[in-house]
Every structure is written in C-alpha cells, then in structure tokens.
C-alpha positions in Angstrom: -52.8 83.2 52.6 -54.6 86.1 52.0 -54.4 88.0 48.3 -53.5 91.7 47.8 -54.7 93.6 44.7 -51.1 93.3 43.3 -50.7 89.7 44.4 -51.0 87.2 41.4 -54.1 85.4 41.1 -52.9 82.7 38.3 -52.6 79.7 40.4 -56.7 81.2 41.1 -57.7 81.4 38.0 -56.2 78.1 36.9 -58.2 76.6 39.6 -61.2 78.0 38.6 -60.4 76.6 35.2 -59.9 73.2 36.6 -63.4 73.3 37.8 -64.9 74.2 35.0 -63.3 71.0 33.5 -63.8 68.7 36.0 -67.3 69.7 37.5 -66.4 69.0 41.3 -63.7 70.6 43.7 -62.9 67.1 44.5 -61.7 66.3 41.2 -59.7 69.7 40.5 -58.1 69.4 44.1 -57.1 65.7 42.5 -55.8 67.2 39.2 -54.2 69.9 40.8 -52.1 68.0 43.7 -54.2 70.1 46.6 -56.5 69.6 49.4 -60.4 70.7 48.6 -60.1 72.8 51.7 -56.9 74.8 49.5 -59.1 75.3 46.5 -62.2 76.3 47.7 -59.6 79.2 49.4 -58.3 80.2 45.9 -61.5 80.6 44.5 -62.6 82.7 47.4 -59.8 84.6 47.2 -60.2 84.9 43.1 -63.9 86.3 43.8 -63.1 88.4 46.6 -60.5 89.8 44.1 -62.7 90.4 41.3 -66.0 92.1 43.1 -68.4 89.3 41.7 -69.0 85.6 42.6 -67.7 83.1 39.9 -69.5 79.7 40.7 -72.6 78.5 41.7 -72.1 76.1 44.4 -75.5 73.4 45.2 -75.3 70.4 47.4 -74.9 68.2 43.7 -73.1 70.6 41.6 -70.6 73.6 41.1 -71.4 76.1 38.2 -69.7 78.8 36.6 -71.3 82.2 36.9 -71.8 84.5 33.7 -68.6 86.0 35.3 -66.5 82.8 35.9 -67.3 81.2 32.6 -66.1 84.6 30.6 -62.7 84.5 32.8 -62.3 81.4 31.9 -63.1 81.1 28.2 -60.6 84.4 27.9 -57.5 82.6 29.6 -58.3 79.1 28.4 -56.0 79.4 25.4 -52.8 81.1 27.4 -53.1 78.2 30.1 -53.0 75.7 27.3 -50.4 77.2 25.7 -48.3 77.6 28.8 -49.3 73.8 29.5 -47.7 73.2 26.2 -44.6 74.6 26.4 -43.9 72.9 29.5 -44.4 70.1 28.0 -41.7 70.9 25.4 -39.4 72.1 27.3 -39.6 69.2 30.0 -39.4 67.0 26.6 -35.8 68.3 26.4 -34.4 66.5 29.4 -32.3 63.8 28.4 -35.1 60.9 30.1 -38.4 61.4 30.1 -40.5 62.2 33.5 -43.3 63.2 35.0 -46.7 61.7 35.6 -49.2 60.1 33.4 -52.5 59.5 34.9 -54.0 56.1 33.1 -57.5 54.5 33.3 -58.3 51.0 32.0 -60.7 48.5 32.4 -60.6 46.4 35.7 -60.4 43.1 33.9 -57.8 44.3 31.5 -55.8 46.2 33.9 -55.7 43.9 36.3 -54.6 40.9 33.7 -52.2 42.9 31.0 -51.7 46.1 31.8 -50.5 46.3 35.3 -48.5 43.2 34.9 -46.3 45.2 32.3 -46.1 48.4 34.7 -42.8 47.1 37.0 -40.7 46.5 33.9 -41.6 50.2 32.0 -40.6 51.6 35.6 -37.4 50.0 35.9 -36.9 51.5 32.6 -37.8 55.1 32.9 -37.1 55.8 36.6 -38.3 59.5 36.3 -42.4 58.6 35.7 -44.2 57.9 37.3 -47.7 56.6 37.1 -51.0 56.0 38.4 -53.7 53.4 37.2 -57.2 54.0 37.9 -59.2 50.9 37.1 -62.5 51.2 36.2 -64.9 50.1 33.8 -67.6 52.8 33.6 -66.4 55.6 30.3 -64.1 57.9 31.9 -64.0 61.6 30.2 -60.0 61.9 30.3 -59.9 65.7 29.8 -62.4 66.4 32.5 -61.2 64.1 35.2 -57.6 65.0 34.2 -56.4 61.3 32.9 -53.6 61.4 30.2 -54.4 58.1 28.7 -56.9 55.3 28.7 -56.8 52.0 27.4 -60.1 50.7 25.6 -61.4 48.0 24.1 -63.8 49.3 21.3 -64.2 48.6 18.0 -64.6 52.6 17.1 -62.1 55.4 18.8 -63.5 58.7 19.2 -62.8 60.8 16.3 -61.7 63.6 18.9 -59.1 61.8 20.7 -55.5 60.3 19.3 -55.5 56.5 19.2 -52.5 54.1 19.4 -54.0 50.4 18.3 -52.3 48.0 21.0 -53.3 44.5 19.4 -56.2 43.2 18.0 -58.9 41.3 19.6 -62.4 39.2 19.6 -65.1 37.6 21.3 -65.5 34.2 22.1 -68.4 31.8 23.3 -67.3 29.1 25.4 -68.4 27.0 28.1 -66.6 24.4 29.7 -66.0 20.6 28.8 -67.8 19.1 31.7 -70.9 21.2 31.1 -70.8 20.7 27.2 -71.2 16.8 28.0 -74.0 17.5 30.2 -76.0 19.4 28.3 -74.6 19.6 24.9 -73.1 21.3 22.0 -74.8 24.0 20.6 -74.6 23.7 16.4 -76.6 27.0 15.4 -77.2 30.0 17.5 -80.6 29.2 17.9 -80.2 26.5 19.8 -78.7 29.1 22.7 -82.2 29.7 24.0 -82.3 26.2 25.2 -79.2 26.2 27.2 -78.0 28.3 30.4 -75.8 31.2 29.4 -74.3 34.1 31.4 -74.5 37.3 29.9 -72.4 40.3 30.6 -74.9 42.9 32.7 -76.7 45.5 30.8 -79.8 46.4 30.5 -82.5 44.9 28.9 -82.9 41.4 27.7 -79.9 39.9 26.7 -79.7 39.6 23.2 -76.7 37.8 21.8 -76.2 38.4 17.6 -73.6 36.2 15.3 -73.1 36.3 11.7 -71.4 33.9 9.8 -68.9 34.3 6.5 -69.1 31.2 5.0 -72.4 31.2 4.6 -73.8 33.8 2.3 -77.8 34.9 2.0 -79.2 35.7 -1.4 -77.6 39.3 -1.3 -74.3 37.5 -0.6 -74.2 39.3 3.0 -73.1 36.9 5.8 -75.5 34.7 7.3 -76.9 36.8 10.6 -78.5 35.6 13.7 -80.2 36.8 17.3 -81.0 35.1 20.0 -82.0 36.4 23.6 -80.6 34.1 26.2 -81.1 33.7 29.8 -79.3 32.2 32.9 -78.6 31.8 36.2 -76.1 34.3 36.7 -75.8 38.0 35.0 -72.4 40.0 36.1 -70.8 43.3 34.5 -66.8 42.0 34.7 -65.1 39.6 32.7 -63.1 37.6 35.2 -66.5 36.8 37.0 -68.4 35.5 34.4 -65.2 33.4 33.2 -64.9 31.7 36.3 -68.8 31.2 36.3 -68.3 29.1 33.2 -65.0 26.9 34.7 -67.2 26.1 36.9 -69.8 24.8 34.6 -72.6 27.2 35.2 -73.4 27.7 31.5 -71.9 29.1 28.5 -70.5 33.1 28.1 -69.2 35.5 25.4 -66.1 36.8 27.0 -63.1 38.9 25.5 -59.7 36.6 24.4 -58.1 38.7 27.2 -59.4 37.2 29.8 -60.2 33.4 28.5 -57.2 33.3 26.1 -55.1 31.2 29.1 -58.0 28.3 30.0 -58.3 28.1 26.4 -55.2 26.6 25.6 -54.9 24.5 29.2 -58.3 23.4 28.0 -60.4 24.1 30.8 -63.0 25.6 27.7 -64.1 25.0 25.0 -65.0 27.4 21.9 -68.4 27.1 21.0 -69.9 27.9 17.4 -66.3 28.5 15.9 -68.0 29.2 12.8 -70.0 32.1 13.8 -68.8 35.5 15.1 -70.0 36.7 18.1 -71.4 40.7 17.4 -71.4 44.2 18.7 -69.7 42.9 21.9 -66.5 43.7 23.4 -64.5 45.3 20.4 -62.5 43.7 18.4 -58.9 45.8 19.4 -57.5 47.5 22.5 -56.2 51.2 22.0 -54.9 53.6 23.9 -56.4 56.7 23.8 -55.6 60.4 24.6 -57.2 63.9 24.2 -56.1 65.2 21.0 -53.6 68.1 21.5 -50.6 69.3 19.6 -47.7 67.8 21.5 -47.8 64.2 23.6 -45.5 64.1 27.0 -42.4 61.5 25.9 -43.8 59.8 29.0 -46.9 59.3 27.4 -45.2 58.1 24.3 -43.0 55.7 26.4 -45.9 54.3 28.2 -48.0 53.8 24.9 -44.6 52.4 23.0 -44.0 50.1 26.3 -47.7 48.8 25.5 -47.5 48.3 22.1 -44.4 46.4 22.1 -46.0 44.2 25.4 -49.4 43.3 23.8 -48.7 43.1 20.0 -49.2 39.5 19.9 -52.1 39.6 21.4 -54.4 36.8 23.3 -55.3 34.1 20.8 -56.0 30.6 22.3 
C-alpha cells in the first residue's frame, strides 16, 4: 500500500512510536500484531511522507532521528490518551476481554501460575492471554507486557503492585545427605560442606541473621559465609532436584521446595537463622503505572490473588 499526501499516516506514526518504546522492529511488529516486513513499510511510507528520515537503522540497533523523536514526543500524549479510552470504553462490555501479555519467572510459572491459567479461562471466555516465561528483568512498557509476576522483596516505586502471597527462603538438603555428612548448627560451618548456589556472579556468598539472638546493640545476630560446590545453576527446579538427589545443601524459594518438604524428601537446615538478600520474601504482580487498568488485567491479578493467598509453607 502506497500513502497519498491526504492518506492517514496514524497507524505510521504509532509504529514509529512503538519503536521508540521497544528499541527493535521485531518487538513493535510483536506488540503491534504485524509482520517486520509490514512495519518497516509504514515507516518508509511515514518518512517518505514527511521529507526527512526518522530512524537510524545499524546492524544492532534502531534510533530515532532529531526528527522522529520530536514526532513522537508531540503525539505521545494523544496516542495514550486514545489507548485510554479504549480501554474504558471496552471496560463497558458486560465481560471483560481482550489480551493481557504476562511474564513470570520460569520456575514460578511453570509451578503456580500456569497451573491456575485453565480455570481463569473457563471463567472469562473473552481473554485471552499469553505467558512469556523468563527469568531475566523484563521492561513491561518497552516489550509491551501488561503484567509481570515477581518475586522481590522491593516493587518499583514506578509500577502498580498487587502483593500475591508472602514468601521466604529456605536451606535444605536432603535426609540421606544430612546423615552422611552432617547437620550444620551455625552458618559457619557451611564452608565445610557441599552447597549449590543459585548462579551469579562472583563468589557465592550466602548471609543469615538470627532474631533470637541479639548483639550488644540489640540488632540480630548476622552472619556470611562463601560456600562452594559441585554444581552452580540459575533455576530453582534444577538446583532442588540437585539436592533430592543428595548432591549438597541449597537455598531455594518455598515455591518450589514447599511440596518435598512436607513428603519429607528435605530437610530444613538452620531453622533458626534466616537466609538474606535472596529470593524476596513476596510475589507481586506488577504493571506500568497508568491511570486506568484493563478489567482483564484486574481479573487476572484478582484470579491470582485469590489462587496463591495461602501461600507455599512446608
């Protein structure tokens, strides 16, 4: 399709708008529900249009031209506010519809929050949604994600977080390996046994304080201790099944050892003391701030809430 100097360039400059948000044509023609080939069109037609080029285009990257970023910071604000009175007015229908675009962590998607996708289908028939799992920090306004579910400690001041459930760490290893090599009684004593920390780099230092027992200042006992290991992985599910099998001992989220915890496959180690600056201790759901949120979003987020509130204690 070719553009005429009457035709409407809109759907072009909300393209070019995408990119800017996304950084890639890849991810816009995602966000957008188009091919690359049918972007990279637009925007040629949108500079053709205009006289100048808009983006810088490099093997690696795709920027906006003096040009291109002053065309889009000019429209940015009608396109949001067109985005959100659709939203209202698609609020109005009687069920609430539509897509919402989620990412979570593999380990936690996989175990809690895909498992409770079927039933919030069956009951809202017009949404749809698709789960991206992934454990690397996804920016949900730039790759066009609606919600994310986190485990974190600290939500970002700039987004609107639901609280899901709480949650913590645990150490635990399994019985067989605890009679070979014994039960830890203070921290310290990790450096003398095979542990499996989560991958990251650096030396892997684990930290624990304790409440009961107070210093002179009345603060909670502290300790640090760098561990090492035969096996290092980045995902929770691996290292848990590292330590059924009686490789060593791990720190892993209640999410994923909560279940071989109560069948007593393992074993909390150092009850007493509380693992630190690990995995979080809740899981949110998070979403760019904005003035209005989908119903579909809400429904998802309420589905989750009601789904997880007990949470995963042993």
């Amino acid at each position: 399709m070719s553009t005429t100097p009457n035709a409407p360039l809109w759907p072009h400059v909300h393209a070019l708008g995408t990119i800017a948000q996304s950084g890639s044509f890849t991810l816009a023609a995602q966000r957008l529900g188009l091919s690359k080939a049918a972007v990279s069109q637009r925007i040629a037609e949108l500079e053709r249009a205009v006289g100048v080029p808009l983006l810088q285009r490099t093997t690696r990257s795709v920027r906006l031209t003096e040009a291109g970023k002053q065309l889009v910071d000019e429209t940015a604000a009608s396109f949001a506010q067109i985005e959100q009175s659709l939203l209202g007015v698609r609020d109005l229908a009687s069920q609430p519809q539509g897509l919402v675009r989620m990412t979570a962590p593999v380990a936690l998607g996989r175990q809690h929050v895909g498992p409770q996708l079927e039933s919030f289908l069956r009951a809202w028939p017009g949404i749809r949604v698709e789960l991206d799992l992934s454990d690397r920090l996804v920016n949900l306004a730039h790759e066009g994600f609606d919600l994310a579910v986190r485990h974190t400690s600290a939500p970002p001041d700039s987004h609107v977080a639901w609280k899901l459930c709480a949650s913590r760490t645990l150490l635990l290893a399994s019985p067989a390996y605890l009679r070979r090599r014994g039960t830890p009684r203070h921290p310290d004593e990790l450096a003398g046994h095979d542990c499996l920390p989560y991958l990251r780099s650096g030396p892997a230092l684990w930290a624990f304080e304790q409440a009961a027992a107070r210093g002179r200042r009345g603060e909670p006992e502290r300790a640090r201790v760098t561990v090492t290991g035969p096996l290092r992985a980045n995902n929770s599910e691996v290292l848990r099944d590292a330590v059924l099998a009686g490789l060593g001992l791990a720190l892993l989220p209640d999410f994923s050892a909560a279940a071989a915890v109560k069948a007593g496959r393992l074993r909390e180690v150092l009850p007493d003391w509380r693992p630190v600056g690990f995995f979080g201790d809740a899981i949110y759901a998070l979403r760019p701030f904005s003035a209005q949120v989908p119903r579909a979003v809400r429904s998802l987020v309420e589905h989750l809430r009601a789904a997880l509130a007990p949470g995963f204690e042993p």
